[in-house]
N, C-alpha and C positions, 0 to 999 in steps of 0.2 A: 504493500500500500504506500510507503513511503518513496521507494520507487518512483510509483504511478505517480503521489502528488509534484515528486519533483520534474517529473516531464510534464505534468502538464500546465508546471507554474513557470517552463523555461518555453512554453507555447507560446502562453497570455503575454510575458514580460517581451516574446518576439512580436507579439500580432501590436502590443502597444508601441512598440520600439519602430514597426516598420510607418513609415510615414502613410498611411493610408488618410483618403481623403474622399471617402464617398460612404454609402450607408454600411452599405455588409459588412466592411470591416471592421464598422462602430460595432455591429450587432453580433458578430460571429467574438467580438474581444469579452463584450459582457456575458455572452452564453458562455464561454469558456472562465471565466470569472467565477461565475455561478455555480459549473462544474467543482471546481477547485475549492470553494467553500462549503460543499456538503464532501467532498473527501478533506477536508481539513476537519469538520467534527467528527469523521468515522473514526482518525487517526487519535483527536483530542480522545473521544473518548475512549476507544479502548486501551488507550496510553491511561486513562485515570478508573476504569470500570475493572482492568486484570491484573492479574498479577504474570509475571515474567518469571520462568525456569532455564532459561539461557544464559550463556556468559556474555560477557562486555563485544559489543561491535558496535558497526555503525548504524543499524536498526535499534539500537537498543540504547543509542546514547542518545538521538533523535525524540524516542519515545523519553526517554529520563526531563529532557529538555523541555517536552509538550505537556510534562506532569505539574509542572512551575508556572504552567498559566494556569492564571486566577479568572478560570470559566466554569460556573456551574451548570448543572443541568439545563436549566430555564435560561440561561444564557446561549447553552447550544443550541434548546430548542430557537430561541428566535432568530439565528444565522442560518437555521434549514429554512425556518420561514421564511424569512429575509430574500434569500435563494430561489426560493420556489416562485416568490413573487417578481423576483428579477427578470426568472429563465421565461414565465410566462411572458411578462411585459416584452420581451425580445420576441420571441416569437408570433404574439399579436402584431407587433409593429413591421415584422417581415409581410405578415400575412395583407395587412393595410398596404403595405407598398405594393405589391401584385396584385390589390384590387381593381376591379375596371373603374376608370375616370369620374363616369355618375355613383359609385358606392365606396368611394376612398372616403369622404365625409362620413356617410350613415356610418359605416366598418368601425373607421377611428372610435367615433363619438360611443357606439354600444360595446364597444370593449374593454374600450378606458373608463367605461361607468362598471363597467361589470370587475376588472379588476379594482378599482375603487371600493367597490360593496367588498368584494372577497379578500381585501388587506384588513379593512375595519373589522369583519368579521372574524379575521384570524386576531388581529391584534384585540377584541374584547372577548375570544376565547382564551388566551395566550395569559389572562389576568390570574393571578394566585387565586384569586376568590373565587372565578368564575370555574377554574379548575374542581376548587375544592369542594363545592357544589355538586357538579358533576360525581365527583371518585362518590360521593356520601348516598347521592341519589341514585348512583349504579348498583352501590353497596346494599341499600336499605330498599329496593325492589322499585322505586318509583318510575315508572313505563313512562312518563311524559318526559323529562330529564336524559334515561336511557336512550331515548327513541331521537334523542336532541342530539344525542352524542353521533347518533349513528349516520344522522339527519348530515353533520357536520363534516364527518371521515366521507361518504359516498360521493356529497358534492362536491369537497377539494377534490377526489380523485375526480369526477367528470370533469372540470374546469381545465384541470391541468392538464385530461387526456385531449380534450378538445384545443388548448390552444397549443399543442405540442402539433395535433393534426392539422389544423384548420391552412399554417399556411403551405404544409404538401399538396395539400388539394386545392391552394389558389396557384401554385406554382406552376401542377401539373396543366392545370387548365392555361397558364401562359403558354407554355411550353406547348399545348397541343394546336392552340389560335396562331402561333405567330408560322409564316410561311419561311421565314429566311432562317437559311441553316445555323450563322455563326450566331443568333439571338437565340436559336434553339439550342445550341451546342452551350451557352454560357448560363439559358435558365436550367438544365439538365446539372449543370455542373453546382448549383446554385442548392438543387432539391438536392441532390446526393447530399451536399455538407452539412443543408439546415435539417435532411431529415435525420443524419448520423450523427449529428448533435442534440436533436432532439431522441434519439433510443438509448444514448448514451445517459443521459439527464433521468430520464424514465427508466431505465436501467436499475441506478444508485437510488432513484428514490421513492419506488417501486419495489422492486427485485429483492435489495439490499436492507439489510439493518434498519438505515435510516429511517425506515417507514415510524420507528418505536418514537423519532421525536415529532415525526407530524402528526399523529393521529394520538399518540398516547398521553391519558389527560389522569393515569395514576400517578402520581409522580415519586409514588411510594414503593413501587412495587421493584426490590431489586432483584427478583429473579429475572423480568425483563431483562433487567441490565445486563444479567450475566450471558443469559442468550443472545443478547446485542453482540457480547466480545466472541460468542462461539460462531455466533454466524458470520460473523465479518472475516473471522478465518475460512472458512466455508468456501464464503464467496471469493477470496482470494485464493486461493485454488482453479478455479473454472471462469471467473467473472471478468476478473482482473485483467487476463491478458487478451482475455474477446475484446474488452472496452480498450485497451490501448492499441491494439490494431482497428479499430474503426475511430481513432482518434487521427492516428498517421495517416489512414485513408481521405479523411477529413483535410487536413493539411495538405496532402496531394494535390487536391482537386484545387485549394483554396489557392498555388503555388501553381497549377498548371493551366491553370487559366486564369491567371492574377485578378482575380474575386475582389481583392483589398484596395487594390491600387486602379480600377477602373472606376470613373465616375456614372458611367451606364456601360450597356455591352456594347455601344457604341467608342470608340477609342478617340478623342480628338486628336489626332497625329500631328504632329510641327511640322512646317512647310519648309523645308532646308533645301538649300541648293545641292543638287548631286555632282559629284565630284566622279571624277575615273579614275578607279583603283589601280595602282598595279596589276591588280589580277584581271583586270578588267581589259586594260593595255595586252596582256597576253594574249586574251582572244581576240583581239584586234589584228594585232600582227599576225597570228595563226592564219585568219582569213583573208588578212591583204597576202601570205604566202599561197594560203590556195588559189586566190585567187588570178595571182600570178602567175602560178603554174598552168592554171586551167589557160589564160590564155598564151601563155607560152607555144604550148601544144596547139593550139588552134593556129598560132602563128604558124607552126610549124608544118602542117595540114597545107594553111593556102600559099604557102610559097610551093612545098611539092606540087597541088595539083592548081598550079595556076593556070588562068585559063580553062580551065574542066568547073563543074557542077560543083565538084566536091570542092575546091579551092573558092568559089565562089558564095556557099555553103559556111564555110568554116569562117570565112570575112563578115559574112553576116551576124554569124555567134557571138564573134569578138566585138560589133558595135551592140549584140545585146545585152553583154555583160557589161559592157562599158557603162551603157546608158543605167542598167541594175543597179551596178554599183554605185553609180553618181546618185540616185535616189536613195539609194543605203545609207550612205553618206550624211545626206541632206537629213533624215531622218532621225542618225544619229547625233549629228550638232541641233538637232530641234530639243532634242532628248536633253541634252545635259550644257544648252547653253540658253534655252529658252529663261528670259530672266522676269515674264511675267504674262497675265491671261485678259484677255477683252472678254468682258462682264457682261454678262446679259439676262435676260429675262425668258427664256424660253421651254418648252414641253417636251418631255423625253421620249413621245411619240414623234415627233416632227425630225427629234435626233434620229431616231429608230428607220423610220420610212426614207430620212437622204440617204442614211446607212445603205440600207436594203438598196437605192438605185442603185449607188455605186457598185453593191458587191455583183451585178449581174444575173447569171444564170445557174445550174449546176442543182439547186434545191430548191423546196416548197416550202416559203415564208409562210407562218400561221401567225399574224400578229395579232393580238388579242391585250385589250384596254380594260380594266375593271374597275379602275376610276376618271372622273374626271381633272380631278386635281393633282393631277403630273410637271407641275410647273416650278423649274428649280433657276438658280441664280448663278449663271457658270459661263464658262467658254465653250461659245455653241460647236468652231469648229475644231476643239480640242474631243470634247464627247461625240460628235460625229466620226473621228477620226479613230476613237476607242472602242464604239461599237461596228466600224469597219475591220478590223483588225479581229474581233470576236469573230465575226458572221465567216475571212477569209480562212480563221481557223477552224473552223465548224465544216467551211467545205471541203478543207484540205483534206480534213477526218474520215468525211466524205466517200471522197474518192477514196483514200487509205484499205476504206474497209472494202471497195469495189460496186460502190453502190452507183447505177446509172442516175438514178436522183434519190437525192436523199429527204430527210424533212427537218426546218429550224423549227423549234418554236418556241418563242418569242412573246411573254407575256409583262404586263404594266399594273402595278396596282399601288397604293399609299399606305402604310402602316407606322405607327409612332412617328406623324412628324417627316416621313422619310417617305421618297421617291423610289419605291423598286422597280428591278428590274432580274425578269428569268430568261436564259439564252440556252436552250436544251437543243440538245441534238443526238441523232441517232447514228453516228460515225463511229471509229475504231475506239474512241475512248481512250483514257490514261494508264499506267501504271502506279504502283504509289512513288517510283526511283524518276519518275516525268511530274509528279502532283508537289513533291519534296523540294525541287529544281526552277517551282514554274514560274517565279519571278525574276529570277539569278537573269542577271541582264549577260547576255552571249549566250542562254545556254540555250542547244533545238537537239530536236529529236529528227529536222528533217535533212534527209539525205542529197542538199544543194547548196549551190553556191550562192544561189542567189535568197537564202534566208540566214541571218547574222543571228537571230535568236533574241533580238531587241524589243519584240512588239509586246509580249507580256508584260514585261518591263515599264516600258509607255503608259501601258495601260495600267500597271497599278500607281504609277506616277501620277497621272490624272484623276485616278480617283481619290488619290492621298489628297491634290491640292484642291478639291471639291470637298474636301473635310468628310469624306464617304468609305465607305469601305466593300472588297469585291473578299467573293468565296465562289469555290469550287468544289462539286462533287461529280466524281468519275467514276464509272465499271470499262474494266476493262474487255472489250469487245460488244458493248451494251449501247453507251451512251456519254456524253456529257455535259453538265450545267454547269453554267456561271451565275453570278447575282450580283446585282452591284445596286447600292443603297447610295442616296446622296439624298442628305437634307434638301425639303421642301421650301419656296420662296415663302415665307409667312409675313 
């Protein structure tokens, strides 16, 4: 147990330490808080309820140490309370925040009346006197007093199981409404931690010993107590190390998709100038070398067969590679010397449809509008240019997979605020070694000279300075989608 509390008080001392600046990681600091104070009375107490037949360590100087606080019973009792009122109040206030828009008010307002009733109610049972009533009238057969008691244990447990539940099941309901993968990927990550925070809590105060100071109003009766120290051993045995692996798991999720440090699941990302890497430089010159190879050899072609087809042939290559590359070029100083964008007011369908002329023929555009209000504040021909680069990779896929027409589909709708967009297709699809890569500016999977591997790049360039964010999901030989979210003009 000592153990347990020391990891999970170098959890709380990191979740406070790390700079976080948005709700969750106010709320996941106090539910972890909370945790740590009902294993700090398990350890008080059976550190002051047993006695020790072991020799001197460092469990046992620990408990010597926790014997010299001056906390009695009714002292512990009120820090489980204290506790229990905390973890709830956390977990209503999760639940309030994934409320829908018109019941964030109602939600708030009947929760925080309701913990309000069930604090006063704990703190005028929690009275010496009010106790001692109770043990007299348990003792002396009186059914109305009894049936008070009972009245009091059933409803703490409903309360506490309901707001332990309540925000899994507004999360779940986010998580199954929103359409866009990375908001669903970040509420999923969201319910894992608050629900394994919440079995952990209900675990200890439930499960565990603990239950003897919320509900037990003898305050006399020490054989409790001593089954209090038998059980706690008990439960450390089997309980202990289920809860500190669903603690780590908790941390996982909280660390692997920085829960703390995001202010929504949307990322405000800083607009920095891009720079060329060295490593970046390398695949530069890699391709100015093939590419002067490639025409090397074509040189080589039209002087042998000058005058013949094939010499004639081979001259033609060499002005279409020329021409390739001077657009590659062009493409590449737009990339990383562009120093700013022309503003505008325009609809991501109107981007969508110049898109579609330019990309030509090859596939069957299904575009499809599901709102009206698609109107965002950008660089018309910077996002024109982004979802040209989608549509010619969606054909290339295309053809990859040997399809004489394929199908886009191409869908618009508005959610939180935000302009989406869905770009599916039914082409060769990704691997995860092409999904892991697929921004890395130079990197391609296609086998020509005339693709440098910059266009995903671009594209997630422009959506960074649109303050928006793109995701991808791929099977390989199936399909793939894109999404790209940019704030709405409001």
């Amino acid at each position: 147990m000592v153990v347990f509390l020391l990891f999970v008080l170098v959890v709380s001392v990191l979740l406070l330490g790390i700079k976080w600046n948005n709700f969750y990681g106010l709320m996941f600091t106090l539910g972890f808080l909370s945790i740590e104070l009902l294993i700090f009375v398990i350890i008080v107490s059976t550190a002051k309820f047993a006695t020790f037949s072991y020799h001197s360590n460092l469990e046992y100087d620990i408990y010597r140490l926790l014997i010299k606080i001056r906390l009695n019973y009714f002292d512990l009792k009120r820090i489980v309370n204290f506790s229990v009122w905390l973890f709830a109040i956390v977990m209503l206030l999760i639940a309030w925040k994934n409320s829908a828009r018109t019941h964030k008010a109602g939600t708030l307002f009947a929760w925080l009346s309701c913990a309000c009733m069930v604090s006063v109610w704990i703190l005028l049972f929690d009275s010496v006197e009010m106790q001692e009533r109770i043990f007299i009238a348990v003792h002396t057969g009186k059914e109305r007093l009894s049936f008070l008691k009972y009245l009091i244990q059933t409803g703490e447990l409903f309360w506490l199981l309901v707001c332990c539940v309540l925000p899994t099941w507004k999360l779940i309901r986010q998580a199954r409404n929103t359409r866009l993968m990375v908001r669903k990927k970040y509420l999923y990550a969201v319910l894992a931690s608050t629900a394994g925070l919440a079995a952990v809590f209900l675990c200890m105060a439930m499960s565990m010993p603990i239950r003897n100071f919320l509900w037990d109003y003898q305050s006399d009766d020490f054989q409790n107590l001593y089954g209090f120290y038998q059980n706690s051993f008990w439960g450390s045995r089997f309980i202990w190390p289920i809860l500190f692996f669903v603690i780590v798991a908790i941390i996982f999720c909280l660390a692997r998709f920085d829960i703390l440090r995001e202010k929504s699941f949307l990322r405000k990302r800083k607009q920095s100038n891009s720079k060329i890497s060295m490593h970046d430089l390398r695949h530069v010159f890699h391709t100015y070398k093939n590419a002067l190879f490639s025409i090397e050899c074509m040189c080589d072609t039209a002087l042998e067969k000058y005058g013949q087809p094939e010499g004639k042939a081979a001259v033609e290559n060499i002005l279409s590679c020329a021409v390739s590359y001077h657009g590659q070029i062009n493409r590449f100083l737009d990339i990383y010397n562009r120093s700013g964008l022309q503003w505008d007011r325009f609809s991501m369908r109107s981007a969508l449809e110049e898109a579609e002329k330019r990309c030509g023929e090859g596939a069957k555009f299904d575009l499809q509008t599901e709102t009206e209000n698609d109107v965002i504040f950008g660089d018309y021909g910077a996002v024109v240019e982004m979802f040209v680069n989608l549509f010619q990779n969606a054909l290339d896929a295309i053809r990859a997979k040997g399809l004489e027409e394929g199908e886009i589909q191409v869908s618009v709708w508005e959610e939180d605020a935000l302009a989406c967009v869905s770009i599916r297709d039914n082409g060769e699809g990704m691997d995860k070694e092409t999904k892991k890569n697929l921004y890395a500016p130079f990197y391609t999977t296609k086998k020509t000279f005339h693709n440098w591997g910059i266009g995903m790049s671009q594209i997630r360039k422009t959506v960074d300075l649109h303050q928006g964010f793109i995701d991808v999901d791929s099977r390989r030989g199936e399909y793939t989608e894109f999404q790209i979210a940019i704030p709405l003009d409001v």
